[in-house]
Every structure is written in C-alpha cells, then in structure tokens.
C-alpha positions in Angstrom: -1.2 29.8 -12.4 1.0 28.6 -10.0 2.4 25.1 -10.3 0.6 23.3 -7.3 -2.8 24.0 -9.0 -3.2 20.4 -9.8 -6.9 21.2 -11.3 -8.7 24.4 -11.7 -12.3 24.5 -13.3 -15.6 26.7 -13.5 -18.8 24.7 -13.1 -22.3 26.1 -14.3 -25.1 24.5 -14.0 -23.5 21.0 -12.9 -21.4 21.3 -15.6 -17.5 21.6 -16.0 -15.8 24.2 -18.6 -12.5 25.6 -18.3 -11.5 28.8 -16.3 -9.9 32.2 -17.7 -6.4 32.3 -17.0 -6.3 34.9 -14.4 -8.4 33.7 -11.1 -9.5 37.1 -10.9 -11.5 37.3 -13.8 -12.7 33.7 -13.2 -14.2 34.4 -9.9 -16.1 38.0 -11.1 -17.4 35.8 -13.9 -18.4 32.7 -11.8 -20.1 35.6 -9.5 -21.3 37.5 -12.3 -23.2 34.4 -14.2 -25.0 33.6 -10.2 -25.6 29.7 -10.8 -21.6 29.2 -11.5 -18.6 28.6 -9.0 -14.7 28.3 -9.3 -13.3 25.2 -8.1 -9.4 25.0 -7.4 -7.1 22.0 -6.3 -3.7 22.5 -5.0 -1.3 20.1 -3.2 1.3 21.0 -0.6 1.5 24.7 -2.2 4.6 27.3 -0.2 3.6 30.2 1.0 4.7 31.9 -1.9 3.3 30.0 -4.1 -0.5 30.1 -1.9 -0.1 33.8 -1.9 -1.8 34.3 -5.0 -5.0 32.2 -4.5 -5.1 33.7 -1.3 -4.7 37.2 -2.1 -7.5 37.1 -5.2 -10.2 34.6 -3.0 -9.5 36.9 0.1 -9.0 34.6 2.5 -8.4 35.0 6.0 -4.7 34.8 7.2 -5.3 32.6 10.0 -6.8 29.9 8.0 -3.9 30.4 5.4 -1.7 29.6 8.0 -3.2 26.5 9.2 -3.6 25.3 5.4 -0.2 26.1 5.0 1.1 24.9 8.4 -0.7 21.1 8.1 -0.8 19.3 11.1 -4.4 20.5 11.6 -6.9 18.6 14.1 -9.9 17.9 12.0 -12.8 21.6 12.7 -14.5 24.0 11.1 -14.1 27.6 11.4 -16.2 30.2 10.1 -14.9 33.6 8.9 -16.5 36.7 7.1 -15.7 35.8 3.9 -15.6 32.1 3.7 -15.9 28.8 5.9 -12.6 26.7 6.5 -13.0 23.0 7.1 -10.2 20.7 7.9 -10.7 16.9 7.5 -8.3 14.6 7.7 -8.3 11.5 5.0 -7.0 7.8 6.6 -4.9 4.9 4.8 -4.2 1.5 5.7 -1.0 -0.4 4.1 -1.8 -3.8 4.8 1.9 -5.1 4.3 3.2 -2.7 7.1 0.7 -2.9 9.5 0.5 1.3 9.6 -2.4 3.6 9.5 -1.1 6.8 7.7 -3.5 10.3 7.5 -3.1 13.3 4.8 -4.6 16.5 5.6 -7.5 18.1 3.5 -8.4 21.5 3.7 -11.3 23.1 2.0 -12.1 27.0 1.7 -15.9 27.1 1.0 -16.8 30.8 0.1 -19.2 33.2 -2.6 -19.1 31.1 -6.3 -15.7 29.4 -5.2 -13.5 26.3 -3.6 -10.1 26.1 -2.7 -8.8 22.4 -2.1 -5.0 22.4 -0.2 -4.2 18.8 0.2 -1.3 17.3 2.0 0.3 13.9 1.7 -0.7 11.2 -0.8 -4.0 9.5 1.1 -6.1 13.2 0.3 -6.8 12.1 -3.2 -9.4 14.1 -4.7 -9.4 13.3 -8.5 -11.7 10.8 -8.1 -14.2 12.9 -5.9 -14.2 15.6 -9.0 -15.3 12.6 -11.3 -17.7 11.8 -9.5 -19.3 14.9 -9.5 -18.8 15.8 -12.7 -20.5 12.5 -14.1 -23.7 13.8 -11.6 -24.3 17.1 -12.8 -27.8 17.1 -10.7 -25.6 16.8 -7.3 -22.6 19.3 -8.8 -25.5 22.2 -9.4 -26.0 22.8 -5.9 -22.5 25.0 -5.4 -19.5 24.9 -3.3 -21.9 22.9 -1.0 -22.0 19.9 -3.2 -17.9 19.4 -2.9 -18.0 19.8 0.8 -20.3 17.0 1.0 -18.7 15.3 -1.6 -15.4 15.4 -0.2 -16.4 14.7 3.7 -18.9 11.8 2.4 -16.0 9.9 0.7 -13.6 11.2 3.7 -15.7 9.2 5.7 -16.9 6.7 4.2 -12.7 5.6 3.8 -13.1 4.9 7.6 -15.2 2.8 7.4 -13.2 0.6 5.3 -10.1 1.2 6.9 -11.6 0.4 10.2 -12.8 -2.9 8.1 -9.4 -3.8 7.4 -8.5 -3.3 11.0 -11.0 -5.6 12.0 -9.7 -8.5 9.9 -6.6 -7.3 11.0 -6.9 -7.7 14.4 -9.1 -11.1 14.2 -6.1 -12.7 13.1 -4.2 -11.1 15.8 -6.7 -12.3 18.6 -6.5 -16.0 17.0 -2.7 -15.7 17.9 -2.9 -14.7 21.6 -4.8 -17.6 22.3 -2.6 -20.4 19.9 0.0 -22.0 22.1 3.2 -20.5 22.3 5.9 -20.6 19.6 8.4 -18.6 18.3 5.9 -16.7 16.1 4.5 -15.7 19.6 6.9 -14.5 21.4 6.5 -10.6 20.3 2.7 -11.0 20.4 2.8 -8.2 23.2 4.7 -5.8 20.7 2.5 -6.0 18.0 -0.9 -5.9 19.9 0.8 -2.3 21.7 2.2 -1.4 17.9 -1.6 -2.2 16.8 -2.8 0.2 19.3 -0.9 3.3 18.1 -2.1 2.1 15.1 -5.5 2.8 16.3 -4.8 5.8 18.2 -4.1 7.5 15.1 -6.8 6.7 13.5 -9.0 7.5 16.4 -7.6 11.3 15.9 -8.4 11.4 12.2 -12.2 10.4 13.3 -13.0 11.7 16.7 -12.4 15.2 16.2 -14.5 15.5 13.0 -18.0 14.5 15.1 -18.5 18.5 16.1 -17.9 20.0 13.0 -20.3 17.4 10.8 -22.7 18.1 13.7 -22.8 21.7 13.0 -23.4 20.7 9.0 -25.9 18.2 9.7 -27.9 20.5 13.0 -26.7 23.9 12.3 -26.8 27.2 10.6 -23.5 27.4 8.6 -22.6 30.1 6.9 -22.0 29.6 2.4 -23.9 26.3 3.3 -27.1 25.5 1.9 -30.1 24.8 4.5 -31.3 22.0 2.2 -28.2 20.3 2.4 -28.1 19.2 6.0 -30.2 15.8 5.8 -27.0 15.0 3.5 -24.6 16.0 6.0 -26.7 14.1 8.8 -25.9 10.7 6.8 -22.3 11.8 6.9 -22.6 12.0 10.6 -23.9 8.9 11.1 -21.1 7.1 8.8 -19.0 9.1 11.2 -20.6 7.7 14.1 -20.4 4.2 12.9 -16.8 4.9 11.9 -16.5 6.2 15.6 -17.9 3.0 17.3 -15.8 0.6 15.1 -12.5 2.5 16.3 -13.7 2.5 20.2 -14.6 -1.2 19.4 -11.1 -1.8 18.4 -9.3 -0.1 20.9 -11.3 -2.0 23.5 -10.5 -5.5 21.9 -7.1 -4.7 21.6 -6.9 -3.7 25.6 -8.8 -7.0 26.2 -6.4 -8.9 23.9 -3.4 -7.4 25.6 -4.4 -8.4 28.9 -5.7 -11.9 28.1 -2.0 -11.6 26.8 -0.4 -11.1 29.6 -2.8 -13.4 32.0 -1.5 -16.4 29.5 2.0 -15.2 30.2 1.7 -15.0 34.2 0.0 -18.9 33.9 2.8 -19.7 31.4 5.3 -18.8 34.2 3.5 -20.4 36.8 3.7 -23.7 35.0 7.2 -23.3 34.5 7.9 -22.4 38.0 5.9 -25.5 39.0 7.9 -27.7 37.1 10.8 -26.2 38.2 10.3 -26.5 41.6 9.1 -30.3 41.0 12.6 -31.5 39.1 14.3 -29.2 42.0 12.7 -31.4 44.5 13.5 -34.9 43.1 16.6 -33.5 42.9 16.9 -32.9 46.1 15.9 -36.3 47.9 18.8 -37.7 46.4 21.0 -35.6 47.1 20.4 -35.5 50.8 20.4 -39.3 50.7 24.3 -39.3 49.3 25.2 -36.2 51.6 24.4 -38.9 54.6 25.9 -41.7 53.5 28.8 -39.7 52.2 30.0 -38.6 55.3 32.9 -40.0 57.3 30.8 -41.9 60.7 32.0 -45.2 61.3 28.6 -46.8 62.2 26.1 -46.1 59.3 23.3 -48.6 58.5 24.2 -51.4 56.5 27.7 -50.1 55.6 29.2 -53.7 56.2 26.6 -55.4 54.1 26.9 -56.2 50.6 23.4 -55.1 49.4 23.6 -51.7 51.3 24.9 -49.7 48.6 22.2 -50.9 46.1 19.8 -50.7 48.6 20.4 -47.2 49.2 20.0 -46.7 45.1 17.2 -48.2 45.3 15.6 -46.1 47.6 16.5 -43.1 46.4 15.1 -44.3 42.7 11.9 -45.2 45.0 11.7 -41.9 46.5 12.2 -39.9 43.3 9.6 -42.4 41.4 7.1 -41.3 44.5 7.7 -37.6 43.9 7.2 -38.2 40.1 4.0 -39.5 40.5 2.5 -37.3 43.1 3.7 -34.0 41.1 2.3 -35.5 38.2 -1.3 -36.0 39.6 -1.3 -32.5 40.9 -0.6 -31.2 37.5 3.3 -30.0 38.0 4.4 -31.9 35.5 
C-alpha cells in the first residue's frame, strides 16, 4: 500500500481486524461478508500516490481532484458510486493569537471509507478509537464514521469559539482601560482578531447545508435511521454558528467603541491645547504692546509700571487657568 495510508482496517460487526494486502481483495471481501466495510486513512497523498485507492474504490475524478487539490469550501456532493463530503477541522494556538483550519475529506461508498486529510488540525486517530472502543455505534457502516468524524468536527468549534470568547473578553477589558503604551495598537489587534474570526466563520458557515441534507434529507450510502444523529450535529453547528456571529459583532462593537475613545481622547487634547495656547497668548500680546517703540505708554515713567504690568499678565493667565479648568479643559 502506498505510504500515505496512515491506517487501513476492515470492521465487521463493530469490530476491527486487519485488511488483505491488496485493496482489491479487501473491498470484494468487506462486500462479500454484507455486515463488513473497508476503512482507509491517508494524509496529503500525490496524485500518484492516490491513483491507486482511487482506481480500486472507483471514485469519481472530480472529487479526486478536489481531495487532491485542498482548498475545498466545506459541501457534499453526491455521485453514482459514492458520496463526497468535505469538512473542514478548526485550531486555535492561544500563544499566537491564530485560528488555523485543515481540510477533511471523506469518500462514503458500498462497504468502504476513504479519509484524505490535509494539515495537522484533521486528526482522526482519535475519532477511530473512539469507535472502535463502541463497537454498537461502529456496526452501523460507513455511516457511523461520517457522523463520527462531522460530530467531533463540530463539536471542535465549539471549543475553539470558547477560547475566542475568553479571548476576546480580555480584549474588550483593554479598550475600555485608560490609555498606555500596551494600548496603543489596540485597533490592530481587534482588526487582526477579526480575520481571526473570519476564518473561522468559513470553516463553519458553509457546512450548515450539507449537515441539513444529513439531518432532513435523503442521502444516498446514508442510513435513514441515522438522521436524528446528524440533526444533533446541526444544531452543535448552529450553536457553533451563533457564537461566531456573536463574536464578529462584539468585535465590530469593540472596534468602534475603540475609535469613539480615540476621537474623545483627541478632543481632550485639542482642548488643552488650545487652553495653554491661549494663556499663552495674553501674555504675549501684553509684551508685544509695551515692547514697542511709542514714547507715551502708560506708566512707563513710573517705578512700579513694569511689575505692574507682570502682575497683570500673571492675573490674567491665573483667570484663564481657572475658567478653563471649571469648563473641563484642563
């Protein structure tokens, strides 16, 4: 088997044992024993090296492609010989403030799965566990791991979102703490927050159609008694889908509370600029008279007139003060 098979097993009856070397054989003998199905893991597999899988399951070329290709909005598609679901798995690294998404896709066909995961936050092992330690849930087919995989898919978002939340609490504490120099790029990181956000909001948003055809429709390779299951995975959605609307409304309301404390912040300063401008100024117009060149100028023969001219200008400057300061300005 090619070297991207990360996992390949035949399940009967709920439970695991090991699959002939040739996926040929294994799938007419999963088919052949009727309560039995392939399951098959791969990660970031070439073309080349997908050719084979792809060949033996006969799967259709367009969905090889997009498996292949990555950088697949979350949907489902449904071809003749199997059903092709993308999802698309969400991680949160706390330390770098950066929501990063993997790519899971899923060929669901007659007594077989094909896993193709891409990046490192598509983890299955631990779905396969899972299943395997619940043998009642695992005997239903290939329509146990789709729900398997899209519940834990989903229920990720809801703790990622989680995280966002305390994430962004903190963030919402420092808009409204007075100004230092810790909050001086506040603007930056509430705008890096909400690509943050946006990208989660394309992991999640897309995937509400496809679950609804799950949980409502008639899907082909998918059992009929499985859709109450698939309902509670569209409501986790739909919760997951509320928290990240949530979010991306705080963080617009946050942003412009932002930016209203920055134009009152500048008001303030222009306020006290224009006060110490204007105590500035009485003085100065009080020199400017007295410093030009006319030979009659009040009390400019009297010995007190120079430090009564101080004094009013320390008067006027003292009145100014105060009046400013009462009005708020300073």
């Amino acid at each position: 088997m090619p070297r991207v098979i990360v996992d390949c097993a035949m399940y009967r009856d709920g439970r695991r044992s090991e699959a002939p070397g040739d996926l040929s054989d294994a799938l007419a003998q999963a088919r052949a024993v009727g309560d039995a199905f392939l399951w098959i893991g791969m990660y970031e597999p070439t073309e080349e090296e997908f050719e084979h899988v792809s060949h033996e399951f006969g799967l259709h070329k367009l969905a090889v492609e997009d498996a292949l290709t990555a950088h697949q909005r979350p949907k489902l598609e449904v071809y003749d010989d199997s059903l092709f679901v993308v999802l698309k798995p969400v991680m949160y690294d706390e330390d770098a403030d950066r929501v990063t998404t993997g790519e899971l896709m899923l060929f669901i066909g007659d007594s077989f799965v094909v896993t193709v995961r891409h990046g490192e936050g598509a983890a299955l092992a631990a779905v396969r566990r899972r299943l395997e330690h619940e043998p009642e849930v695992l005997r239903h087919g290939p329509t146990a791991v789709l729900y398997a995989v899209s519940d834990a898919v989903v229920d990720h978002y809801i703790e990622v979102a989680a995280e966002l939340q305390a994430d962004l609490e903190e963030l919402e504490a420092e808009v409204f703490a007075p100004q230092t120099a810790d909050t001086r790029n506040t603007a930056s990181r509430i705008y890096g927050f909400k690509r943050q956000v946006l990208e989660f909001r394309r992991a999640t948003s897309p995937l509400s159609q496809p679950m609804d055809r799950l949980a409502f429709g008639n899907v082909p390779f998918v059992h009929d008694h499985a859709r109450p299951f698939f309902r509670d995975v569209a409501d986790h959605l739909t919760k997951a889908n509320e928290y990240v609307e949530g979010l991306d409304r705080l963080l617009s309301d946050a942003l412009s509370a932002h930016l209203a404390q920055m134009g009152v912040r500048q008001n303030d300063d222009m306020r006290k600029i224009s006060a110490w401008a204007a105590m500035a100024a009485v003085p100065t117009m009080v020199a400017g008279i007295y410093g030009m060149n006319f030979r009659d100028m009040p009390e400019l023969r009297q010995w007190w007139g120079y430090p009564a001219v101080l004094l009013v200008m320390v008067g006027l400057c003292l009145g100014l003060h105060r009046m400013f300061k009462r009005r708020g300005w300073l």
